[in-house]
Structures are given as C-alpha cells and as structure tokens.
BALUMBA-251425 format. One line per 3 residues: number of its first residue (from 1); their letters; for each residue x, y, z of N, C-alpha, C. Coordinates in nm, 4 decimals, always signed. Each point is the difference from the previous one (the first is absolute). Layout:
NUM) a) X,Y,Z,X,Y,Z,X,Y,Z ~ ... $
END
This chain:
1) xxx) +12.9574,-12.0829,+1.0895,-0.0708,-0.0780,+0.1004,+0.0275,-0.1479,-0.0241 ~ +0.0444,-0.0800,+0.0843,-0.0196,-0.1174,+0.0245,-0.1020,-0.0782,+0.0406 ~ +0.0471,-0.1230,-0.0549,-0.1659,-0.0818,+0.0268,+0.0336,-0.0604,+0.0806 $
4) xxx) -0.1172,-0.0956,+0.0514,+0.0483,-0.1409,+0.1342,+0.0628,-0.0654,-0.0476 ~ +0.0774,-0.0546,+0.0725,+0.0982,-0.0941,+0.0717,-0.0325,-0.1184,-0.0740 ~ -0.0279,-0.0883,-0.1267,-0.0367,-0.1328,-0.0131,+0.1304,-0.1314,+0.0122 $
7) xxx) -0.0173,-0.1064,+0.0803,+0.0900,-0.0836,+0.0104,-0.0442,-0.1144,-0.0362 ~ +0.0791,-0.0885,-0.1126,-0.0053,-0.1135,-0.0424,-0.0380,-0.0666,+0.1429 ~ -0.1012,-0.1120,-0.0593,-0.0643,-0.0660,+0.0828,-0.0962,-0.1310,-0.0483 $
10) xxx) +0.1338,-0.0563,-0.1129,-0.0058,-0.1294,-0.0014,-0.0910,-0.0889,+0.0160 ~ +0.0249,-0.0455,+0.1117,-0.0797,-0.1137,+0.0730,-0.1480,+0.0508,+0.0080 ~ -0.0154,+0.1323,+0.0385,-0.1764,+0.0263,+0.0275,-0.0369,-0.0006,-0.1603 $
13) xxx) +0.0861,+0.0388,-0.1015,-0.0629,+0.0092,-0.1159,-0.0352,-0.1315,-0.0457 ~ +0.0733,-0.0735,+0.0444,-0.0126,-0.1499,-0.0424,-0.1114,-0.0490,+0.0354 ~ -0.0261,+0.0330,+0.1346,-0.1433,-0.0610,+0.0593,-0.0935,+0.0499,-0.0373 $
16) xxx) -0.0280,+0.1249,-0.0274,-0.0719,+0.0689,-0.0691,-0.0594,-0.0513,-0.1133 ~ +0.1348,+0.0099,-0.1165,-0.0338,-0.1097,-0.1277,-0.0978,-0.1189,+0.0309 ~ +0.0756,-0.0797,+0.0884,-0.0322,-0.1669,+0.0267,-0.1438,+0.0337,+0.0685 $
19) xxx) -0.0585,+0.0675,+0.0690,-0.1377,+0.0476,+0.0742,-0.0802,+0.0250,-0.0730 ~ +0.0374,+0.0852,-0.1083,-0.1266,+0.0698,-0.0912,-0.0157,-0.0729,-0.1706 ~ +0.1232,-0.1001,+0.0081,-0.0322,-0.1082,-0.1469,+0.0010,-0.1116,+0.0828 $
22) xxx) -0.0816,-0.0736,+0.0906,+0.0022,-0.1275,+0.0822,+0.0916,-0.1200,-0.1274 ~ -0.0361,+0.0643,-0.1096,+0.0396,-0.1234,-0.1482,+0.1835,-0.0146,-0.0119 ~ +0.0548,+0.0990,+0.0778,+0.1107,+0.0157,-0.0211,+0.0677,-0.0690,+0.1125 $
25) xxx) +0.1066,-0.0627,-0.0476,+0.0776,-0.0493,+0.1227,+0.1142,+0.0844,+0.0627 ~ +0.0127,-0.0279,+0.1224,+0.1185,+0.1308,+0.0433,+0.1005,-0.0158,-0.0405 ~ +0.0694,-0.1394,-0.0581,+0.1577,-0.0425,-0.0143,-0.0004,+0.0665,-0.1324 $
28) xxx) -0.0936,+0.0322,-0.0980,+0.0020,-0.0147,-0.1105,-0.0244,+0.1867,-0.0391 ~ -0.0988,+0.0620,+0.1026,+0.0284,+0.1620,+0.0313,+0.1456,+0.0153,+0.0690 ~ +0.0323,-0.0290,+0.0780,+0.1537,+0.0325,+0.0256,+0.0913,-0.0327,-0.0870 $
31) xxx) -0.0148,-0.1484,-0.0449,+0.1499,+0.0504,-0.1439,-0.0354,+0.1037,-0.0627 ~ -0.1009,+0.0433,-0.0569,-0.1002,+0.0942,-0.1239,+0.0764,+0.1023,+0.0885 ~ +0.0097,+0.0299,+0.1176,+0.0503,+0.1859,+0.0495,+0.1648,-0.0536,+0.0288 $
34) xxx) +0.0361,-0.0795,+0.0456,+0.1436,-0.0292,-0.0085,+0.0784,+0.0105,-0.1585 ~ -0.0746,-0.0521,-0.1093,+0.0288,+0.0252,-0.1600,+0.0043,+0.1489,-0.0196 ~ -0.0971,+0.0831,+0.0421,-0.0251,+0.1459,-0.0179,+0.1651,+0.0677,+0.0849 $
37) xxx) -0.0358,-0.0460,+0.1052,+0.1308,+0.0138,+0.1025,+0.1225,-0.0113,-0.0903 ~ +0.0607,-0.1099,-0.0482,+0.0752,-0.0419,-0.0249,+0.0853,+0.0694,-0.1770 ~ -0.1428,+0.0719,-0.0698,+0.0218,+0.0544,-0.1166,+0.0139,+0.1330,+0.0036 $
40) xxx) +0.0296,+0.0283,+0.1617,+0.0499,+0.1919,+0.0145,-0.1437,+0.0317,+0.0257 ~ -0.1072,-0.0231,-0.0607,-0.1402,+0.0721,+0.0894,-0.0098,+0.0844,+0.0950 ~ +0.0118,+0.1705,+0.0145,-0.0678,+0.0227,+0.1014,-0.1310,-0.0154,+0.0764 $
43) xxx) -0.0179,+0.0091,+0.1227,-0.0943,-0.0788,+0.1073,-0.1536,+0.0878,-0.1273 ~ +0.0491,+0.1189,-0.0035,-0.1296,+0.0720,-0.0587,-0.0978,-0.1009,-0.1234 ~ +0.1440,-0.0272,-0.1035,-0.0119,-0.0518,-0.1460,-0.0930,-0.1564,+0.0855 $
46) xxx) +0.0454,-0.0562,+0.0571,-0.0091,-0.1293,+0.0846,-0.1795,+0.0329,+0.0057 ~ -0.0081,+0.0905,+0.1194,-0.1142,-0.0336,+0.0329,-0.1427,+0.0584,-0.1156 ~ +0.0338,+0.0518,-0.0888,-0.0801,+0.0474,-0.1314,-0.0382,-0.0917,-0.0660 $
49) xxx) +0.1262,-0.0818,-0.0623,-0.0199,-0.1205,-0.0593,-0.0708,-0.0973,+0.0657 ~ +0.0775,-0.0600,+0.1544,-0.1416,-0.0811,+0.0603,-0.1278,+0.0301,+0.0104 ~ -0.0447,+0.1479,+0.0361,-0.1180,+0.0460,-0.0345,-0.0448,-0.0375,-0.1361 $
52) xxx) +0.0513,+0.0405,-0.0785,-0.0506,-0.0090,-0.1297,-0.0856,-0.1733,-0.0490 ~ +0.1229,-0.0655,+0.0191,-0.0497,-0.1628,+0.0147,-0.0726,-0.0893,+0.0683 ~ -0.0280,+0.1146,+0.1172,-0.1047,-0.0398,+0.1388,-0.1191,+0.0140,-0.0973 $
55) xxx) -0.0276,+0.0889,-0.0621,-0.1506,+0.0744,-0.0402,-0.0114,-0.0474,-0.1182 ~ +0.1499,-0.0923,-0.0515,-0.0815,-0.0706,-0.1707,-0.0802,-0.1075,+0.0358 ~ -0.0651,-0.0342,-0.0828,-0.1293,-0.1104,+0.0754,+0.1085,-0.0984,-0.1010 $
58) xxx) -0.0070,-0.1128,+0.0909,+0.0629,-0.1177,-0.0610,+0.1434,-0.0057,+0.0130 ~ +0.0948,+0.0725,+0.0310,+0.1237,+0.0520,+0.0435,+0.0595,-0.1142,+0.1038 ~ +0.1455,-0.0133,+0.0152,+0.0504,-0.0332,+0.0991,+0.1394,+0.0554,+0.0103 $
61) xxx) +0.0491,-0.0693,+0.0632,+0.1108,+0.0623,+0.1066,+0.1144,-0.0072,-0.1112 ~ -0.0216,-0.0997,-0.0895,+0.1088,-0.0201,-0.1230,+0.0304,+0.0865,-0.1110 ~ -0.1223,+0.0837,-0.0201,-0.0192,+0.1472,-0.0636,+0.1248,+0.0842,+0.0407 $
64) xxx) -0.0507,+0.0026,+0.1102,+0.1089,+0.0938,+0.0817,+0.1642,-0.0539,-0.0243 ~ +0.0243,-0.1005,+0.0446,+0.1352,-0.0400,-0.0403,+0.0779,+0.0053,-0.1156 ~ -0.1209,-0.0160,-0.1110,+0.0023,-0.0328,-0.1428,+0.0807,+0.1509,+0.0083 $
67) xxx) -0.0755,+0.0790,-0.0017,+0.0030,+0.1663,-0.0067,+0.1564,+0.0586,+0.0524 ~ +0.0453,-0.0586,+0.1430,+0.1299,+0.0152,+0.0240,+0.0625,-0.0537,-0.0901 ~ -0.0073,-0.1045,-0.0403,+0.1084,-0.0754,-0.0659,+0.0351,+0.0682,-0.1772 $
70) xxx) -0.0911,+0.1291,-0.0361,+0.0116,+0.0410,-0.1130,+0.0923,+0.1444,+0.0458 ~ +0.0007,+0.0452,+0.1108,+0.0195,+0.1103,+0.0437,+0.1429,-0.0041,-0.0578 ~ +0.0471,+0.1549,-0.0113,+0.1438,+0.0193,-0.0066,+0.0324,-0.0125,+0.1966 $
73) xxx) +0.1322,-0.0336,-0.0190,+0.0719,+0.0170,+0.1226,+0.1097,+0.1061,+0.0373 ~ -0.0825,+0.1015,+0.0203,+0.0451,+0.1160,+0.0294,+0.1344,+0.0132,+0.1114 ~ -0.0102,-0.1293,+0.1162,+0.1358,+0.0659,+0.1519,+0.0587,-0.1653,-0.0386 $
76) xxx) +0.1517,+0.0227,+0.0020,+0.0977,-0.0746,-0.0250,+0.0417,-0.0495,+0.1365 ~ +0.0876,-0.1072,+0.0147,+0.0086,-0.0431,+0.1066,-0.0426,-0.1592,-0.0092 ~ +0.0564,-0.0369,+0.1269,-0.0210,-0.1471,+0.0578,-0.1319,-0.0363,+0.0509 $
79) xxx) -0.1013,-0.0490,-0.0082,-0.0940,-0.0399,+0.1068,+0.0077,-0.0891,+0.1142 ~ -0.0944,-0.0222,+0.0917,+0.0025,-0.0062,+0.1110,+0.0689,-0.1732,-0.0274 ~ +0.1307,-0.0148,+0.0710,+0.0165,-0.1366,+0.0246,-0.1209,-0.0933,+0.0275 $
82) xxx) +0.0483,-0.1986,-0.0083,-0.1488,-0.1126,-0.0337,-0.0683,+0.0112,+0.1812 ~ +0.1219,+0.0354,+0.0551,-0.0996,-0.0564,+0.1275,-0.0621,+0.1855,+0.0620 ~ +0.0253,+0.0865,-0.0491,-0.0448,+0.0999,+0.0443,-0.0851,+0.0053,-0.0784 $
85) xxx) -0.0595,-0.0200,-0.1448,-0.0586,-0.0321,-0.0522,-0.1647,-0.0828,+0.0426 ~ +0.1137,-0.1400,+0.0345,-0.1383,-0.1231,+0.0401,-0.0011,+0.0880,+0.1184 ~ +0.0215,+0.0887,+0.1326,-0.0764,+0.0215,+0.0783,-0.0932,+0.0911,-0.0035 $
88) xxx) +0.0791,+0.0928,-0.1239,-0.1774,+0.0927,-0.0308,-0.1216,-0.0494,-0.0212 ~ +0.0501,-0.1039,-0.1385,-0.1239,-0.0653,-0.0006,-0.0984,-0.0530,+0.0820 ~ +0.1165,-0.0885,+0.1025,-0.0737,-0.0987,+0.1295,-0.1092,+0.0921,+0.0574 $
91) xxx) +0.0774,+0.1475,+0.0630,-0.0534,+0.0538,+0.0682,-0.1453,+0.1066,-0.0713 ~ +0.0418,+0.0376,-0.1339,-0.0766,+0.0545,-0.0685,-0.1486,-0.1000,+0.0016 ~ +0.0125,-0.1079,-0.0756,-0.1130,-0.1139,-0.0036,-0.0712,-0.0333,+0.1308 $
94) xxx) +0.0998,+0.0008,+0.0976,-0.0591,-0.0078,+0.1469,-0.1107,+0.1032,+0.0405 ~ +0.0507,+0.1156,-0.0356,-0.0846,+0.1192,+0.0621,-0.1203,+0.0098,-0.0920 ~ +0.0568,-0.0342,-0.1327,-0.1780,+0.0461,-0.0853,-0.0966,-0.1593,+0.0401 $
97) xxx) +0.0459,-0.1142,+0.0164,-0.0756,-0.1240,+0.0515,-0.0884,+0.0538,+0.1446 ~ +0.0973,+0.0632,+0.0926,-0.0625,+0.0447,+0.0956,-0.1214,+0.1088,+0.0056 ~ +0.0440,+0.0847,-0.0969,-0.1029,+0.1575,+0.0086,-0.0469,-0.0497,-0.0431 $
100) xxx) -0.0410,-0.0659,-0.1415,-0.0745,-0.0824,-0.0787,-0.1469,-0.0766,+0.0779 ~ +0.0728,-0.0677,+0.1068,-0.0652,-0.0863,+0.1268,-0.0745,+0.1070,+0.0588 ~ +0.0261,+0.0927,+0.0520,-0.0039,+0.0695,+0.1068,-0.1657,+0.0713,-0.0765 $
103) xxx) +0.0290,+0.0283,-0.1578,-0.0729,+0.1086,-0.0055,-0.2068,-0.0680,-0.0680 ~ +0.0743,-0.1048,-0.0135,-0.1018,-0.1486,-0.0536,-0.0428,-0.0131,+0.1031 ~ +0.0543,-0.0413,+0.1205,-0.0814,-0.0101,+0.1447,-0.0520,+0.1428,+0.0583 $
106) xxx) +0.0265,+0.0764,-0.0179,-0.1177,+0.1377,+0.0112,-0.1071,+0.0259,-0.0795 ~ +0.0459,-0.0427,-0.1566,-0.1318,+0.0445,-0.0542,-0.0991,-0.1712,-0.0079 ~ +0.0082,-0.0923,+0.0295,-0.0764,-0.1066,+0.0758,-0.0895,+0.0665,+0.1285 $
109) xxx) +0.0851,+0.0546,+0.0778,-0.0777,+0.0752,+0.0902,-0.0792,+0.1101,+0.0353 ~ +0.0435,+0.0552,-0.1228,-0.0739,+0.0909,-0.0877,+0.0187,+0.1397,+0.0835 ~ +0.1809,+0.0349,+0.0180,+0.0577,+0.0773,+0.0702,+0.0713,+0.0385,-0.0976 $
112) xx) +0.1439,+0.0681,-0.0313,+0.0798,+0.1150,+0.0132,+0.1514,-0.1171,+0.0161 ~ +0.0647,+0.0323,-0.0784,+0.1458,-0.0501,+0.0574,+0.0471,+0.0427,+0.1444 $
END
C-alpha cells in the first residue's frame, strides 16, 4: 500500500515557520531550509528538523542551518547557478513575507488564514 502523495512545499513551509515563531525572520528561515536544501536533505529530513527547532524554546532559524552545515552530503553534482539561485531566494523570501502578512492580519482579526 501506498501512502499520499506529499509535495515539497517550500514557500508555505516557510510561512508557516515565519507565522508560528513571529521571533524569526523569513530571510533568515529560508537560508536555514535553502542550507538543508543545499546539504542533500530530503524534504522529509527538512521538515522534522524544522519541526524539531520550531518547538525548542529559545531556538532559531540558525539551529537549523547550523545542523545542515554538519550533515554529510550524500547527492553529488553542481548546484543551482548565482542567479537561479538569487531568484529562489527573491521569490522564496517574497512568499514567506507575504503568507507571513497575510496570516498576522487574520489572526488580528481574529480569523483563519
């Protein structure tokens, strides 16, 4: 038997992060999953560890990076060229600034994303 379908999903995880630690900045959660990214991490290993550092009291986003940066690097290869690169980021930081926004102005209103 197979299980569901799960698809990396980045950007919502990001906002997510940045929503539920207001203390955390998004530029600084997106390098933290781009480092994970970048050290072979699967999305699974990825989102365990951010969990994990979400729920340490006193924790930040640098934990997490710290943590990639000890990892073995399991898949060989080139990474993503500087400007395919800077546009993940751009666009990565963009979207968690936004959900981030989005989800701060609902619970002000004391609504629901």
């Amino acid at each position: 038997m197979t299980g569901p379908e799960i698809r990396d999903a980045p950007r919502e995880f990001c906002a997510y992060l940045t929503a539920a630690r207001p203390d955390w900045k998004p530029d600084e959660v997106r390098d933290a999953l781009i480092a994970c990214h970048d050290a072979g991490w699967p999305w699974k290993r990825i989102h365990e560890e951010a969990t994990r550092v979400l729920f340490t009291e006193g924790s930040a986003p640098a934990e997490l990076a710290h943590a990639a940066g000890k990892a073995p690097r399991p898949r060989a290869g080139p990474g993503l060229a500087a400007e395919e690169r800077d546009e993940l980021r751009a666009n990565a930081l963009a979207a968690c600034e936004a959900a981030a926004g989005r989800i701060r102005a609902a619970d002000r209103r004391g609504g629901g994303p």
